[in-house]
N, C-alpha and C positions, 0 to 999 in steps of 0.2 A: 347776779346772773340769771339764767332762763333753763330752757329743761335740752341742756347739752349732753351730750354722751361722754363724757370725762368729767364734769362737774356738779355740786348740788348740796343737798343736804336732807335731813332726817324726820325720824314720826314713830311712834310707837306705843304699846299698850298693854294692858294686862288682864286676868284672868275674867275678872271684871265684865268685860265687853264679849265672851264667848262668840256667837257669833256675830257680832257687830263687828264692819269695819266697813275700811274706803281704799282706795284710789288709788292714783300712779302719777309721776311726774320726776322734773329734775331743774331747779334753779338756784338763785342766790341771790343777795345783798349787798347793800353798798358801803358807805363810809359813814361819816360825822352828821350829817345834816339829815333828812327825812327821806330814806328810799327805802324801796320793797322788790320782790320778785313774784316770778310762775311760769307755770308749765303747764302738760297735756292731759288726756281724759279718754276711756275708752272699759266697758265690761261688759260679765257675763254670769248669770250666778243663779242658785236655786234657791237661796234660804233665806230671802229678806224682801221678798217682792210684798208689796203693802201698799194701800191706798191710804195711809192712815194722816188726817189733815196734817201740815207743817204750823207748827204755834207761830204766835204772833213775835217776828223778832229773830224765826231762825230761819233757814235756808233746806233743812231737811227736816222729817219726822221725827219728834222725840226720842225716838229708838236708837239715831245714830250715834255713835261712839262719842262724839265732841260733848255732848248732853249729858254723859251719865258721872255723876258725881263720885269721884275718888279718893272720897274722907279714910272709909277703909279698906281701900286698896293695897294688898300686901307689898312688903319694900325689895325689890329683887334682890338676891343673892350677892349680884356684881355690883351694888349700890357703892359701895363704899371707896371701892377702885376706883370706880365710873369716874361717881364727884370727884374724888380728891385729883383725880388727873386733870378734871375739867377744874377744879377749884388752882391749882396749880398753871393751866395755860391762860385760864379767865377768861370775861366775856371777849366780844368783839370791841374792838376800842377802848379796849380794860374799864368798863364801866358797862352798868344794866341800861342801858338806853332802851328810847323809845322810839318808832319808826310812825312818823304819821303821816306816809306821802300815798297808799292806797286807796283808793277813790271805788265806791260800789254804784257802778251807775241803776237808776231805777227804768227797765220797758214794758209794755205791755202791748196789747193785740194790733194796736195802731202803729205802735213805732216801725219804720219800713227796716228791712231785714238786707245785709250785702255778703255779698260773695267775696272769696280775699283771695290774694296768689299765695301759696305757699310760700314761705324764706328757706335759707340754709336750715333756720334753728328750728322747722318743720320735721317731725319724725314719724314715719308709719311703720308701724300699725297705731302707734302709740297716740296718736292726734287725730283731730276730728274736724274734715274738711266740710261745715257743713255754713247756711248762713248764717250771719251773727246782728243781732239788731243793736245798730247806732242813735240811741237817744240824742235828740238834736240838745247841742248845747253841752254835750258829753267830754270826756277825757280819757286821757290815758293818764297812767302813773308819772307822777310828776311833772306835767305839760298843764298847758292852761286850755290845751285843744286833742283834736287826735291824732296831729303831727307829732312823731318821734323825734323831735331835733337836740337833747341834751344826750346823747350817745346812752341814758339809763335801760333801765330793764323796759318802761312804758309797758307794763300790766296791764291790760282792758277787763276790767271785773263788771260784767252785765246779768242784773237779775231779773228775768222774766216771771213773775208770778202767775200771767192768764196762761202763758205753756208752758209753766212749773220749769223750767230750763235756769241752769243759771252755768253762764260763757267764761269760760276763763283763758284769753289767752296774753302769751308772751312774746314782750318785741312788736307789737302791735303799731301800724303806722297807717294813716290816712292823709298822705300827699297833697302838694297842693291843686294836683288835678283830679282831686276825690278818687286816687287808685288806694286801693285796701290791701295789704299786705302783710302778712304777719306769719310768726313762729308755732309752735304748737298752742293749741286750745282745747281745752278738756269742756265737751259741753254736757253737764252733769244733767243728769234727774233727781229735779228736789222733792219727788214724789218717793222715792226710794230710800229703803235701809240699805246700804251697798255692803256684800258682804267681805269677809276677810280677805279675798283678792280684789276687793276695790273695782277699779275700771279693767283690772286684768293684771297677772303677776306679771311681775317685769316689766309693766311699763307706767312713763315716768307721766308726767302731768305740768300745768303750768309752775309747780313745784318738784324739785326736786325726791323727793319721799313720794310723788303721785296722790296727794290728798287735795282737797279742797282749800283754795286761800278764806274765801268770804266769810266760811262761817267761823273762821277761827280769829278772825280779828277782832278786838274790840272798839267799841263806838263812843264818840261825846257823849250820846244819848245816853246809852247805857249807863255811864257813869255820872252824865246827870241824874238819874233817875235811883240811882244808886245799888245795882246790881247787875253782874255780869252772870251770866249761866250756861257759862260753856269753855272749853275750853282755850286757849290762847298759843297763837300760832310764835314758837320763837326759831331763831337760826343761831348759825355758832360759825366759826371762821374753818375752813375746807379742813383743815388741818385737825382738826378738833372733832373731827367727828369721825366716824370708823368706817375706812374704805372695803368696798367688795362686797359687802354684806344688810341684809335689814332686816327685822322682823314685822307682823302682823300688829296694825293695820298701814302700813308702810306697804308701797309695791317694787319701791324701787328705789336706787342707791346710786353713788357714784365710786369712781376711783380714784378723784383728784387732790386729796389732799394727804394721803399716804396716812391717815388715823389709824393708829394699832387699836388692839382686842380690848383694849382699856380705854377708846374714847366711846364717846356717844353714839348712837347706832340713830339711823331712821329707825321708827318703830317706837322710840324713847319716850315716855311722859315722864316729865318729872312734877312732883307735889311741894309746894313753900313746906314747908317744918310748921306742924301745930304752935311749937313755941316761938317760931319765929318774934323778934321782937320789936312790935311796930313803931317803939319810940322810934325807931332810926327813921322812919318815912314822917317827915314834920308837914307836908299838904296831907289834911284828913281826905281830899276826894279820893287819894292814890293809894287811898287804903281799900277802895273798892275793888281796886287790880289786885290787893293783895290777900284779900278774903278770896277773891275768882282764883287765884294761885293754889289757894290753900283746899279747896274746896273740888275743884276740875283740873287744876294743873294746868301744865303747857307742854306741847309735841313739839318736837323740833321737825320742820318742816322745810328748810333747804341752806343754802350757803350764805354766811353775806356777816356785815362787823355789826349791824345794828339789832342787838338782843331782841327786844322784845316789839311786834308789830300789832298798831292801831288803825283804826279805818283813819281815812282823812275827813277832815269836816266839811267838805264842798259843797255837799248835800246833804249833812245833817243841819237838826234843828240848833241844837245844843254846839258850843264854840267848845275848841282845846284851850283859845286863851284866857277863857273865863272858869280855865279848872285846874289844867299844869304842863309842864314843860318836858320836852324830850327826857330832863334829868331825873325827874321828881321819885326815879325808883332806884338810883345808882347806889343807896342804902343794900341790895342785896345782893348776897355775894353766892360762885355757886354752892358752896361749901352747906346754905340755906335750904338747900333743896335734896330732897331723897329721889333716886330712880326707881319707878313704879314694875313691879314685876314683869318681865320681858313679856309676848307672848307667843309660848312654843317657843320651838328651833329657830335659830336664824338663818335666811335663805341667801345662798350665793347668788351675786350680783353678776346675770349673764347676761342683759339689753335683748332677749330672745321673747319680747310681749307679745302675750297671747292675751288679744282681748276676750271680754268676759261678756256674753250676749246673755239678755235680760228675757 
């Protein structure tokens, strides 16, 4: 799904990231085979404004939340309920899958910039009607062009590095008479630490939780090279996750799958278990996801059956065929995983976004 007002999914954090956070949004996921989601973008904040460079490989400054390592990050209270509820309904498609259908297109100063029509699944305040540049030769989510024609989510993930801008919208369609049209877009600043209300509380993003998709994915490359150093973006099925409410750095939530106080909230990181036991992962690359697991954790960050979300290889150097397969991590079960200290209160989910001006 995309960043709808009834559905979505989650993201969260702990004591850890004090003032560090992000964003707003509302989407989901799909089935068996390789899809993704996203949603909108918008803020306003005093505590994280920084010129400080973006390292080679991330999408924000070191400083933001995705970055900072959660080896000793304390185990929340509700950890035990959490998993065993979520260990008890299990992943999406009762296995830890891997989603490799998100595509990060690369623009810069040249690339020409278009104007879009707003859709239905467009939300204000929560979205950001601004231009967006189309890399010639580009895509959306799961197309081979920037025609929407497989009824999926079609993510347009666009990273600008000469205007630090990086595009994120959902339901994204470029027609065959070059009309541009699409759902919410979150057009972030990757010059920016975003603080705990993100782009703005209560509102949603090309993800459901209102975060960022790009930088929580991970890449062939990466796992070529054999380290991942940030956190990783996962989803759980509507039902699974905890309606009306989210905590920090989550901005925003749904109410579409009826999750009592004992499922997963947006706001959630969960951490692999130190002893996790990696005999059950028999490909050694997929042990790179599983040190990043152990190390950064994963946010859940909207709806949808496919666990765990990879970039697609369209544009990297590095192939997924030449390293492992949607399955290669169905060894881990959630029972493997501890929930990372909440942060703060959890905030009632009212759709009343106030964006956050910078």
């Amino acid at each position: 799904m995309g960043p709808g007002r009834t559905v979505g999914y989650p993201g969260g954090m702990s004591t850890l990231l004090l003032a560090l956070s992000l964003l707003a949004c509302t989407g989901k996921h799909a089935d068996d085979s390789n899809v993704a989601q996203a949603d909108a973008d918008t803020d306003s904040d005093t505590d994280s404004d920084t010129d400080a460079d973006v390292a080679d490989g991330h999408y924000f400054p070191d400083a933001a939340p995705w970055y900072q390592e959660v080896t000793g990050t304390p185990v929340d209270a509700s950890s035990a309920t959490v998993i065993g509820s979520l260990q008890a309904a299990g992943w999406g498609n009762g296995r830890f899958q891997i989603d490799f259908s998100l595509d990060v297109l690369q623009a810069d100063a040249s690339t020409p910039k278009q104007d879009f029509t707003p859709t239905s699944d467009f939300y204000s305040p929560d979205c950001d009607q601004v231009p967006v540049p189309l890399p010639e030769g580009g895509n959306v989510e799961g197309e081979t062009g920037y025609a929407c024609t497989n009824g999926g989510d079609c993510h347009l993930l666009v990273e600008d590095r000469d205007d630090m801008r990086l595009y994120e919208m959902w339901r994204a369609n470029v027609d065959d008479s070059g009309t541009f049209s699409g759902g919410c877009l979150a057009a972030w600043d990757m010059s920016r630490v975003y603080g705990a209300d993100g782009r703005g509380e209560q509102c949603s993003s090309a993800d459901a939780a209102g975060y960022p998709i790009a930088p929580l994915l991970f890449s062939a490359d990466e796992v070529a090279a054999g380290a991942i150093d940030h956190a990783i973006r996962f989803i759980l099925p509507n039902e699974s996750i905890r309606d009306g409410q989210f905590f920090a750095p989550a901005t925003h939530a749904t109410n579409a799958g009826g999750g009592g106080t004992e499922a997963v909230p947006y706001g959630a990181r969960l951490r692999l278990k130190a002893d996790f036991d990696t005999s059950r992962i028999t490909d050694p690359d997929a042990l790179v996801v599983v040190r990043s697991l152990q190390k950064y954790g994963m946010v859940l960050a909207d709806g949808g059956n496919i666990a765990l979300t990879a970039q697609a290889d369209t544009h990297t150097t590095a192939k997924w065929a030449d390293l492992f397969d949607s399955h290669a991590l169905v060894g881990i079960e959630p029972q493997d995983f501890d929930l990372l200290q909440l942060e703060g209160d959890a905030t009632p989910l009212t759709f009343d976004c106030v964006r956050t001006t910078y």
